[in-house]
Structures are given as structure tokens and as C-alpha cells.
C-alpha positions in Angstrom: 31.2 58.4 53.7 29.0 61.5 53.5 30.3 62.4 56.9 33.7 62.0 56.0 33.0 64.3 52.8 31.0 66.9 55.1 34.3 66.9 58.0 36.5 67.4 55.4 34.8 70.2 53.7 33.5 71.8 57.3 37.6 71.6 58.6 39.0 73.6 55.4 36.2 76.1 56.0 36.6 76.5 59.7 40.7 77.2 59.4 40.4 79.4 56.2 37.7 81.8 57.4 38.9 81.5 61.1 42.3 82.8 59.5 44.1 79.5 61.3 45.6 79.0 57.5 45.5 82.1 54.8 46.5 79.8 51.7 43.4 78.4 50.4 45.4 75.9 48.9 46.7 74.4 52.6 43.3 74.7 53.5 41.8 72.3 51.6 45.1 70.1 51.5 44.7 70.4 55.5 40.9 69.1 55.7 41.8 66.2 53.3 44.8 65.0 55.6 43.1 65.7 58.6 40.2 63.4 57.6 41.6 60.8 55.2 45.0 60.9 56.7 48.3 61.1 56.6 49.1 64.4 57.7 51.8 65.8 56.2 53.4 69.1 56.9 56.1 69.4 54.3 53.1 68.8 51.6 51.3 70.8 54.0 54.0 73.7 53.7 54.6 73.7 49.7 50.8 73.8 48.4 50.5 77.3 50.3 52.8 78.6 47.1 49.7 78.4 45.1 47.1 80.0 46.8 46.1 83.2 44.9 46.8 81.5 41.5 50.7 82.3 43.3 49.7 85.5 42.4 50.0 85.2 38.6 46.7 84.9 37.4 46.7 81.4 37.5 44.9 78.7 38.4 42.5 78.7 42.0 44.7 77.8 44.8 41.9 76.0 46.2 42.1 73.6 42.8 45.8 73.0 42.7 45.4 71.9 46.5 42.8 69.5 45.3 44.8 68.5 42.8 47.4 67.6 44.8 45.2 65.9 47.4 44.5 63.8 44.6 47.5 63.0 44.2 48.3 61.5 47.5 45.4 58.9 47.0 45.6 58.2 43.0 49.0 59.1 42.4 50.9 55.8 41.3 53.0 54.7 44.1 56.8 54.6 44.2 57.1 50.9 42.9 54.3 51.7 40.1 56.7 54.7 38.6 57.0 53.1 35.5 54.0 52.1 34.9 52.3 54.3 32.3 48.6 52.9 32.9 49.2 53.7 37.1 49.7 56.8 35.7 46.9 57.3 33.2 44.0 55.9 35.9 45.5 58.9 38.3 44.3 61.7 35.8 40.6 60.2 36.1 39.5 61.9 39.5 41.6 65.0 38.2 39.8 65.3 35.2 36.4 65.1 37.8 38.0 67.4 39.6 38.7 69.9 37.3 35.2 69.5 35.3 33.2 70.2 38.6 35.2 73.3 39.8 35.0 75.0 36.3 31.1 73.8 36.6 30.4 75.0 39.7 32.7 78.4 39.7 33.0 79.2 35.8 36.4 79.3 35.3 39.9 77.3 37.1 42.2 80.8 37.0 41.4 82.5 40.7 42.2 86.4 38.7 38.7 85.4 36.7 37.2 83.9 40.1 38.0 86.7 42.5 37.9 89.2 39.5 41.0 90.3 41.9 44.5 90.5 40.7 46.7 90.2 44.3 49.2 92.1 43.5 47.5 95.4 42.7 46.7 96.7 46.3 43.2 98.6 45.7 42.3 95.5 44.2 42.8 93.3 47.1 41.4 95.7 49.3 38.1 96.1 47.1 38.1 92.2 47.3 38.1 92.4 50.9 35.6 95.0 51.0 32.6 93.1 48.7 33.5 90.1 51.3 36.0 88.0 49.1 37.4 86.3 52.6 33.7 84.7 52.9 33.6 84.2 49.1 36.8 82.1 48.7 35.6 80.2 52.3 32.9 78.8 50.7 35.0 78.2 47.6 37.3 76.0 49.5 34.7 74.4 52.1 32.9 73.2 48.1 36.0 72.6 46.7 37.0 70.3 49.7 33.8 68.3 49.4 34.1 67.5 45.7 38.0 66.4 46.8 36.5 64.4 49.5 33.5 62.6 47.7 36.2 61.4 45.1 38.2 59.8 48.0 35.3 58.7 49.7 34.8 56.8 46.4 38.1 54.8 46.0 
């Protein structure tokens, strides 16, 4: 288990501050599916929307790709729907999720993370200058891990 939790994490590191994948978002999604399996690139494709908080001051990329990592192992499957207690259960390792991040970075929104907003271009670059790359690497390689231990877990 704690290897598959340390893979996981290692992989979304490696890609994100290799450059292999700029979203932070797909990175994380990308060292879940890589370890826990299944790969898949249309999921793969639409988290990278988020990464930034999509640019609008909203929440870490890196969470909502956790969030949605969840989601392939918790989420209630197609035949369960319906069922509103499949779907209640599926909230419980979001809720861990989201209690760890905001624990362990002090907020969710990636504008009060970075203390960046994207969009304004001396802002970025100041980001990039202070060494936000290597910052939001280790953001996603600890976000990745806490993904992965609540996997490991099911």
C-alpha cells in the first residue's frame, strides 16, 4: 500500500515539474490512473480545465483532480444511480480530501495558494520567479499521496 501511495505521488511530481503535463489537475489525475488504473484519456483531457483554479480564482486544480480521482473509485456506479446512500458514502473520502488539503495548504482556492492571479501577466511571471513551478510540484506530488492513501484504503 505505502508504495502504491509513494508511486502515485512520485509519478504526478515527475510529469508536472518535468513539464510532461502543465495542468496540475491532469497531473495528479495521471499518477492516480497510472497506479490504480484505468487510464483514461478523455477524463484525462477534461480535468486539465481546472488547473489554475480555470483561472478564476477558484478552487486548486490539484484538489478538483483529486476530487475527481475520487470519483472514479467512490463514485456510485452506473446501476447504483439511484441510490441516494451510494451516493452519500462517495462524499466520505471527499470530505477527507478536502479537510487535509485546506490543513496542509490553508486554503482550497489556488489565487490564495499561489497568491497569483493567472491571468494578470506580472503576476504569473513573479510566480515563476519566487519558484511557483517547484511550489505547485510539491503541491501536487502531497496532494497525490493523500488521493492515493484514501484509495489504498478501500
Amino acid at each position: 500500500m505505502a508504495n502504491q501511495i509513494e508511486q502515485a505521488a512520485q509519478r504526478a511530481h515527475e510529469v508536472f515539474i518535468d513539464k510532461q503535463v502543465l495542468a496540475c489537475s491532469q497531473a495528479v489525475m495521471l499518477g492516480i490512473q497510472e497506479t490504480f488504473g484505468p487510464r483514461d484519456p478523455l477524463l484525462l483531457r477534461a480535468v486539465g480545465i481546472l488547473s489554475g483554479g480555470s483561472r478564476a480564482g477558484s478552487l486548486c486544480g490539484a484538489l478538483q483532480g483529486g476530487l475527481l480521482a475520487l470519483g472514479m473509485y467512490f463514485g456510485p456506479p452506473e446501476d447504483k444511480m439511484d441510490d441516494l446512500e451510494a451516493l452519500a458514502q462517495s462524499f466520505i473520502p471527499a470530505k477527507k480530501l478536502y479537510a487535509e488539503f485546506a490543513d496542509k495548504f490553508g486554503s482550497r482556492l489556488c489565487r490564495d495558494i499561489t497568491r497569483t492571479d493567472f491571468d494578470v501577466p506580472h503576476q504569473r511571471q513573479a510566480w515563476l520567479d519566487r519558484g511557483g513551478w517547484e511550489e505547485c510540484a510539491r503541491l501536487v506530488r502531497e496532494t497525490t499521496a493523500i488521493v492515493a492513501s484514501l484509495i489504498a484504503q478501500k
